[in-house]
C-alpha positions as CSV (number, residue, x, y, z in Angstrom):
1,X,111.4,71.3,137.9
2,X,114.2,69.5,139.7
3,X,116.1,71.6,142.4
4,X,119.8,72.5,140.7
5,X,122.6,73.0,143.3
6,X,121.5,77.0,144.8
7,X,120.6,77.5,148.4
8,X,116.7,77.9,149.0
9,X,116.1,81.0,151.0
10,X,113.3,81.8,153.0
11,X,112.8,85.6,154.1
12,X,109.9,86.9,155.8
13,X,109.1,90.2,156.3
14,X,105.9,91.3,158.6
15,X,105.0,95.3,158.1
16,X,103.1,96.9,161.1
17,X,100.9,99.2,159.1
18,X,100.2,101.3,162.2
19,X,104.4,102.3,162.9
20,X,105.8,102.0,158.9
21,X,107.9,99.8,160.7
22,X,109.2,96.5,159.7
23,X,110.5,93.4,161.3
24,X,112.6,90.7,159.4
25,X,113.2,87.4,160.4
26,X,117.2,86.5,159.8
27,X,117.7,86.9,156.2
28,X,119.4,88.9,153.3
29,X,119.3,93.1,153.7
30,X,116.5,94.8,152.9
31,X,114.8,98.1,153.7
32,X,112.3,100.8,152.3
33,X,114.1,101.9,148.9
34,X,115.0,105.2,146.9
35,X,113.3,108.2,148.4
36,X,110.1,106.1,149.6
37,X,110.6,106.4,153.4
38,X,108.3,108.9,153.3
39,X,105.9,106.8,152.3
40,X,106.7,103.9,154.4
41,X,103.2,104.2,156.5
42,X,101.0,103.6,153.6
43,X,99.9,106.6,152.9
44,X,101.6,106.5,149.1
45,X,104.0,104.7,146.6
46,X,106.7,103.4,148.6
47,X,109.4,100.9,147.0
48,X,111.1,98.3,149.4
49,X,114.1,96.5,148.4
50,X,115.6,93.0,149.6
51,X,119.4,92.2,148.8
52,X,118.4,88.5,146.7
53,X,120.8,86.1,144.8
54,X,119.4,86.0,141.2
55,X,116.7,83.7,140.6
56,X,112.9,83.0,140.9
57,X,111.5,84.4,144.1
58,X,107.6,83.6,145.0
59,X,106.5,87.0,146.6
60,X,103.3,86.1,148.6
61,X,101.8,89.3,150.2
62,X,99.1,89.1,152.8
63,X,96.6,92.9,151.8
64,X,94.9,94.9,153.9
65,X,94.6,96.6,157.4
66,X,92.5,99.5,159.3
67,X,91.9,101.3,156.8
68,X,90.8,100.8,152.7
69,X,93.2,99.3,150.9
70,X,93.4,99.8,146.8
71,X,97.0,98.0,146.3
72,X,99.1,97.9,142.8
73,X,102.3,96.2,143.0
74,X,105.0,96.2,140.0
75,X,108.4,93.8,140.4
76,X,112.4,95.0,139.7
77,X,111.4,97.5,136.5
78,X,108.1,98.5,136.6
79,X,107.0,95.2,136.0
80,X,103.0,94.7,136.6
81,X,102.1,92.5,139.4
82,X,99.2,93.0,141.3
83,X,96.5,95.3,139.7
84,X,94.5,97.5,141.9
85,X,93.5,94.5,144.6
86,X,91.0,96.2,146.8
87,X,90.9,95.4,150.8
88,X,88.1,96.7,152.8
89,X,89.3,97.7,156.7
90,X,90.4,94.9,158.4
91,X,89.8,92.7,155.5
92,X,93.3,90.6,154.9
93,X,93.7,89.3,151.0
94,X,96.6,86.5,150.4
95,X,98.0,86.8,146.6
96,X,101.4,85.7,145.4
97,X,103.8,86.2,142.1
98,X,106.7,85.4,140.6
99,X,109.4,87.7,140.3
100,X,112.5,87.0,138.2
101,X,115.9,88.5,139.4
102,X,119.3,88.4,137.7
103,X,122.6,90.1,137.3
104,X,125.2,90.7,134.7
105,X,126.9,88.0,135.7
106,X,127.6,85.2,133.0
107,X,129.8,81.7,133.4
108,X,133.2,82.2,132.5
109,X,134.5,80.6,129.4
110,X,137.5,77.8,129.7
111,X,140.9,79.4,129.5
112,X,141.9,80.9,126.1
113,X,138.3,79.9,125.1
114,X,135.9,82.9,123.1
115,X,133.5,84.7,124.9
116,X,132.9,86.8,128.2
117,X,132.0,86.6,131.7
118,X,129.3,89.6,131.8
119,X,126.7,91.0,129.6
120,X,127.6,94.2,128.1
121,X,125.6,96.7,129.7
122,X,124.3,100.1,127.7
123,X,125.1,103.4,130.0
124,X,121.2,103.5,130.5
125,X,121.0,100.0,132.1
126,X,123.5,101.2,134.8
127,X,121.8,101.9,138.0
128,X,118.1,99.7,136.7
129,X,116.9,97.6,139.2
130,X,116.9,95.1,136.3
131,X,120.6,94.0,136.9
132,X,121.4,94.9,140.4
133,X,121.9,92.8,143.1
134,X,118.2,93.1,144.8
135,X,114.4,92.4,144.4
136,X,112.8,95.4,144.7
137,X,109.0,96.0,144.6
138,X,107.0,99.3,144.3
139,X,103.6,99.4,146.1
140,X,101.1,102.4,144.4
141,X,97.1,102.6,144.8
142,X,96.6,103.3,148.5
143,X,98.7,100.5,149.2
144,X,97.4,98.4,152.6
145,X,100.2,95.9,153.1
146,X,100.9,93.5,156.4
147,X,103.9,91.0,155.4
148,X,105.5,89.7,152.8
149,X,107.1,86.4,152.4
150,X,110.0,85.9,149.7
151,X,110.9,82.0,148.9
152,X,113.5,80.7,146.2
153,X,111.7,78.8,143.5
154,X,112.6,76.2,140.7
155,X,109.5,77.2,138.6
156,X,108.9,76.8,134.1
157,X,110.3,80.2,132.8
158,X,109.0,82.5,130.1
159,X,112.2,84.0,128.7
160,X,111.5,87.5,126.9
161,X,114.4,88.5,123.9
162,X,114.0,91.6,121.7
163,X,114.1,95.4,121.4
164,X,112.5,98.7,122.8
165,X,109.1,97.1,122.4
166,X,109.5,94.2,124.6
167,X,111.6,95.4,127.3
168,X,110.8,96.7,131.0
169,X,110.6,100.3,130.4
170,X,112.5,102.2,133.1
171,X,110.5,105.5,133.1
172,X,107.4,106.5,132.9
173,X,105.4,107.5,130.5
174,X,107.2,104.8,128.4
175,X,106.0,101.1,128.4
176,X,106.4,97.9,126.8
177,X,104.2,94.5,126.9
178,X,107.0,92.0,128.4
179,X,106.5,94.2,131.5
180,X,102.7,94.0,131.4
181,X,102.5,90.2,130.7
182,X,103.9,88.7,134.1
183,X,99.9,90.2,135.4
184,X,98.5,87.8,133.1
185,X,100.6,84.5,134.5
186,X,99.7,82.7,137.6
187,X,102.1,82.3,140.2
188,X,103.4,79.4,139.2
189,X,105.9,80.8,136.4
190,X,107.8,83.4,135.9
191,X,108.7,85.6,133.3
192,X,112.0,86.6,132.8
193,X,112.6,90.0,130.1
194,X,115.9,90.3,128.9
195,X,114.9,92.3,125.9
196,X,116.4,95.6,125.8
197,X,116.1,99.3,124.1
198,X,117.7,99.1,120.9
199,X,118.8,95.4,120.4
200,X,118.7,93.6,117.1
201,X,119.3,89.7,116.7
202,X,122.9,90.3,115.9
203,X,124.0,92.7,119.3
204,X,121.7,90.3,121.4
205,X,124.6,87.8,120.7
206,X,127.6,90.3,120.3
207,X,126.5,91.7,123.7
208,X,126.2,88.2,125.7
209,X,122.6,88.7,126.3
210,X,121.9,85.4,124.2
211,X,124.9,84.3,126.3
212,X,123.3,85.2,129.3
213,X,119.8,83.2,128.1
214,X,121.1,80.3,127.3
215,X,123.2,80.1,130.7
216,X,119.7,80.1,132.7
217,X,117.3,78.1,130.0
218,X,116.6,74.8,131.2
219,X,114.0,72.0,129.6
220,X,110.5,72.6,129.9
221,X,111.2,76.8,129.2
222,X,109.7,78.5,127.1
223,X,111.9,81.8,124.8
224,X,109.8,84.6,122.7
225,X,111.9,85.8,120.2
226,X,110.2,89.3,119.1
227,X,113.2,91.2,116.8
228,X,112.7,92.9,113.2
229,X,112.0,97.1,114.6
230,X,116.2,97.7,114.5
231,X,117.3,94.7,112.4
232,X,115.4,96.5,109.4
233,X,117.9,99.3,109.7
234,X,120.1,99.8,106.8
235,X,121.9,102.7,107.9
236,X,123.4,100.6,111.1
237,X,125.6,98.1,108.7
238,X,127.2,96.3,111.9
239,X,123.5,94.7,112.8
240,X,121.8,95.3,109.5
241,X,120.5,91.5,108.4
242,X,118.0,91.3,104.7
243,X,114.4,89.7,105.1
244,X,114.6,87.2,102.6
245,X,118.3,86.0,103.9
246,X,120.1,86.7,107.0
247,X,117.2,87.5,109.1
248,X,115.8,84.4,108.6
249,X,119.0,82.4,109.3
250,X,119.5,84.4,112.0
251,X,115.9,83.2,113.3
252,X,116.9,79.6,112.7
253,X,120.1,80.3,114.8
254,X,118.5,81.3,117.9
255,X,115.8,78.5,117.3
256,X,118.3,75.7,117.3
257,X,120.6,76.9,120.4
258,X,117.0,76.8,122.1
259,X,115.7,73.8,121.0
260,X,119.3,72.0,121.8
261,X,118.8,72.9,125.8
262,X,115.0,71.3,125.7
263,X,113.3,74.6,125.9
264,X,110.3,75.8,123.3
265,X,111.4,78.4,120.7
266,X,108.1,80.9,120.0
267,X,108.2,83.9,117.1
268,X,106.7,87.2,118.1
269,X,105.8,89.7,114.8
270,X,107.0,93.1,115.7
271,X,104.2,95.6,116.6
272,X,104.0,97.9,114.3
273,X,104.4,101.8,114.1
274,X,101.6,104.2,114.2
275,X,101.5,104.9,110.6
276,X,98.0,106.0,109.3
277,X,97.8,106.0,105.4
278,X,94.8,108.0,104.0
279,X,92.1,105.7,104.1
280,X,92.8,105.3,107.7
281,X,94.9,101.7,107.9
282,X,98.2,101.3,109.4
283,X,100.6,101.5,106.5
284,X,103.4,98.6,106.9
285,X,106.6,100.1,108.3
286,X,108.4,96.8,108.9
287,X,108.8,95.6,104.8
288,X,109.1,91.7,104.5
289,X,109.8,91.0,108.1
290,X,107.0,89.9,109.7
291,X,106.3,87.4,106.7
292,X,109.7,86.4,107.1
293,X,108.6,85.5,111.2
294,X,105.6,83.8,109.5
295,X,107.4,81.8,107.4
296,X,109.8,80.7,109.1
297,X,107.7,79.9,111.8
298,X,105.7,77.5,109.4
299,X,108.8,76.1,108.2
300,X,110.2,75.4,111.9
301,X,106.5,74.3,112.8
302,X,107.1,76.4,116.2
303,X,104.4,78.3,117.9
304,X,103.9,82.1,116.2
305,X,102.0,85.1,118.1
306,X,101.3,87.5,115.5
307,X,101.7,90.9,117.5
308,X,101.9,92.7,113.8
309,X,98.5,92.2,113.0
310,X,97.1,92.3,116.6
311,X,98.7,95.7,116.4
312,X,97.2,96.9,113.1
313,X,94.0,95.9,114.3
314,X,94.2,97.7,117.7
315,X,95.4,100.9,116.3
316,X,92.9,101.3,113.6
317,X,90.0,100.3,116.0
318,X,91.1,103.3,118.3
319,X,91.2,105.0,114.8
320,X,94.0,108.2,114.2
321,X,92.6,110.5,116.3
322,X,92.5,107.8,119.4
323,X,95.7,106.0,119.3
324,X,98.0,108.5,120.5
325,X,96.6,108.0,123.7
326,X,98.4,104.2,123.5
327,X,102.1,105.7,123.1
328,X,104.6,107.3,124.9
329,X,105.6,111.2,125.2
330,X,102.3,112.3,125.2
331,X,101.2,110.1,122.2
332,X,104.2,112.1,119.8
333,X,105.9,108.4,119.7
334,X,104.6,106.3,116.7
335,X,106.5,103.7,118.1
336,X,106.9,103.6,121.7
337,X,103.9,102.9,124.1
338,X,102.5,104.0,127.3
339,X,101.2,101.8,129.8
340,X,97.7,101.6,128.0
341,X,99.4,100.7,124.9
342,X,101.6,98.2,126.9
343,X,98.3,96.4,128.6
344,X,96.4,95.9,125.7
345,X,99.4,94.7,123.2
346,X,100.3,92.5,126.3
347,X,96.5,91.2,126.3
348,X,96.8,90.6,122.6
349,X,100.0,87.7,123.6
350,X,97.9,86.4,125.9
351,X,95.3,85.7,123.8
352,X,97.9,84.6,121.1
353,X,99.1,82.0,123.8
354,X,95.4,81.0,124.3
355,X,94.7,80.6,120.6
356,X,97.7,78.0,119.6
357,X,97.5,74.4,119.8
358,X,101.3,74.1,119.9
359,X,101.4,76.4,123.7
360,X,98.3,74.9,125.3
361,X,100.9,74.1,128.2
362,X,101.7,77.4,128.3
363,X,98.2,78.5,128.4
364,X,97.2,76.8,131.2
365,X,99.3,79.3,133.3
366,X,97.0,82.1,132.5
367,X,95.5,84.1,135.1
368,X,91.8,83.1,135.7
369,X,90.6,86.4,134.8
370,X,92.2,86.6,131.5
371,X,88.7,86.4,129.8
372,X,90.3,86.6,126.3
373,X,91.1,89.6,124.1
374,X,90.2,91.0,121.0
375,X,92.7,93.7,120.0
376,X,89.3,95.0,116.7
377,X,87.6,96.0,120.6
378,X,89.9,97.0,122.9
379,X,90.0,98.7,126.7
380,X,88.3,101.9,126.7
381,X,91.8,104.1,126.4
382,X,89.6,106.7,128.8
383,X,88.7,104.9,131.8
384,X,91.9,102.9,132.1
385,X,93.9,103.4,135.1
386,X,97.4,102.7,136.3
387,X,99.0,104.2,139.4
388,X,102.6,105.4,137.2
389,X,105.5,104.8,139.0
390,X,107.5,107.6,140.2
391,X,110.3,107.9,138.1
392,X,109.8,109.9,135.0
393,X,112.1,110.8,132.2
394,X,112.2,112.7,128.9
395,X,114.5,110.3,127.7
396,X,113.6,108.1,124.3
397,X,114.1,104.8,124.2
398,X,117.4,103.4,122.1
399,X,115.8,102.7,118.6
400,X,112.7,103.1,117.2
């Protein structure tokens, strides 16, 4: 894509594995992060931080030293990387990613015009390494890491908008598939989740997060719009919009804004909630939403990834007794998933960008070792493996 008017920065960072030291050529601040110096020699999850404007960054990381190396690196959020890229000793392994970083910070509007110059952040945002002013990375396994190169980037962009089930999960054990999709997308895109805990289609504009969107979304882009788990909610009138009616205008709103910038609008069903009726199906907790994604879809002939029935399958393959072990809290959350859950609902958008015509350009940024997905069969829940991230809370997500 053609270079806008931002400085390109290029920061390299060489780690001696042998000293947990690290030497920087001139650049923005950086430093191991949180209460990772510990850790800084390799020997466990460390996070390491660099002070970036926002942005796409290319993060290309050159694996491996003395001894063996079992590396997993998640971006900003918990956002999944690099999965588990063995090294044997003194075996070096170049891989690079994309890693989108942003702040709050939105273009002010003309004088006495409407609007705002921030997003509105909810007290649990404060403090996320999604809107602060760094790139931060969190290396788990047995990490084996020699240097690190960061590079500014004008790259395509996968914008992420909608709720709890979308959005980069702060703590463990919670999860959600925008955060587990940027594994399946070669470095050559980025993926940018500004879904959040909570959000409906109405508060995503009220709050300036659409704002926000729409301030970054260039032609050639590409915007998932997955809302319906919060929207559905009678009993919160300020945000509250019908199937049949509002939702669907609603829908139509977001797709023209996104459409008028050049960028390609794409409906995501909501997953839904771990609901087991009697004969062992997931009963339908969302009403007429999903068919209202369908249809309007069909009627705006955009691109639709049907995460609702990818869902239902997945959840009755693993059967009532098995699907717990895809959700958060120990599996009491009918709504909320782990990183399991996460993976494989993640998988299943994969595959839905794999199966329609209307994203083949999309698709061709798939990893090579995406294989394809079938939700009716999914991973083993039992021999699936994730090094979790150190920070842990009790703490539901906003919504459900």
């Amino acid at each position: 894509m053609p270079c806008i008017s931002r400085p390109r920065f290029l920061l390299l960072l060489v780690f001696f594995a042998a000293t947990g030291g690290w030497l920087a050529a001139a650049g923005p601040a950086r430093g191991f992060d949180l209460a990772a110096a510990a850790n800084k020699a390799g020997d466990g999850p460390f996070f390491f931080s660099v002070a970036v404007p926002e942005g796409n960054w290319r993060v290309t990381i050159t694996f491996g030293g003395a001894a063996t190396g079992d590396t997993t690196v998640k971006a900003e959020s918990r956002r999944l990387m690099i999965e588990s890229l063995r090294t044997a000793p003194d075996e070096t392994v170049v891989r690079s990613f994309l890693v989108n970083v942003r702040d709050a910070n939105i273009p002010p509007p003309p004088a006495n015009a409407p609007g705002g110059s921030a997003v509105v952040l909810n007290d649990r945002e404060i403090g996320s390494f999604t809107w602060d002013d760094k790139l931060t990375l969190e290396f788990s396994g047995a990490p084996a890491v020699s240097t690190i190169t960061l590079e500014r980037v004008e790259v395509p962009t996968v914008f992420l908008l909608g709720d709890s089930t979308v959005t980069d999960q702060r703590w463990e054990d919670g999860a959600s598939w925008g955060q587990m999709l940027t594994r399946f997308f070669k470095p050559e895109i980025a993926v940018a989740n500004h879904a959040e805990s909570g959000e409906t289609l109405k508060s995503f504009v009220t709050g300036l997060r659409f704002a926000k969107v729409l301030s970054q979304l260039q032609a050639g882009d590409w915007v998932f719009i997955q809302f319906g788990h919060n929207d559905q909610k009678q009993n919160w009138p300020q945000t509250y919009v019908e199937a049949g009616t509002t939702y669907r205008a609603w829908l139509r709103t977001y797709i023209a804004e996104i459409r008028l910038r050049g960028a390609t609008p794409v409906l995501v069903t909501s997953p839904q909630r771990r609901t087991f009726g009697e004969d062992g199906r997931i009963r339908n907790t969302h009403s007429d939403y999903p068919a209202a994604v369908r249809a309007v879809a069909a009627q705006e002939q955009i691109p639709l990834i049907d995460l609702e029935a990818a869902s239902r399958a997945l959840y009755e393959a693993l059967g009532p007794e098995r699907s717990p072990l895809a959700f958060s809290n120990g599996g009491q959350d009918p709504t909320h998933h782990n990183n399991y859950g996460a993976y494989q609902l993640a998988k299943a958008v994969a595959q839905g960008i794999r199966d329609s015509a209307a994203l083949a350009p999309l698709a061709t940024f798939l990893t090579d070792d995406f294989t394809g997905y079938d939700p009716a069969a999914p991973d083993d829940p039992a021999v699936f493996r994730l090094p979790p991230s150190p920070q842990r809370s009790e703490l539901r997500p906003r919504g459900d």
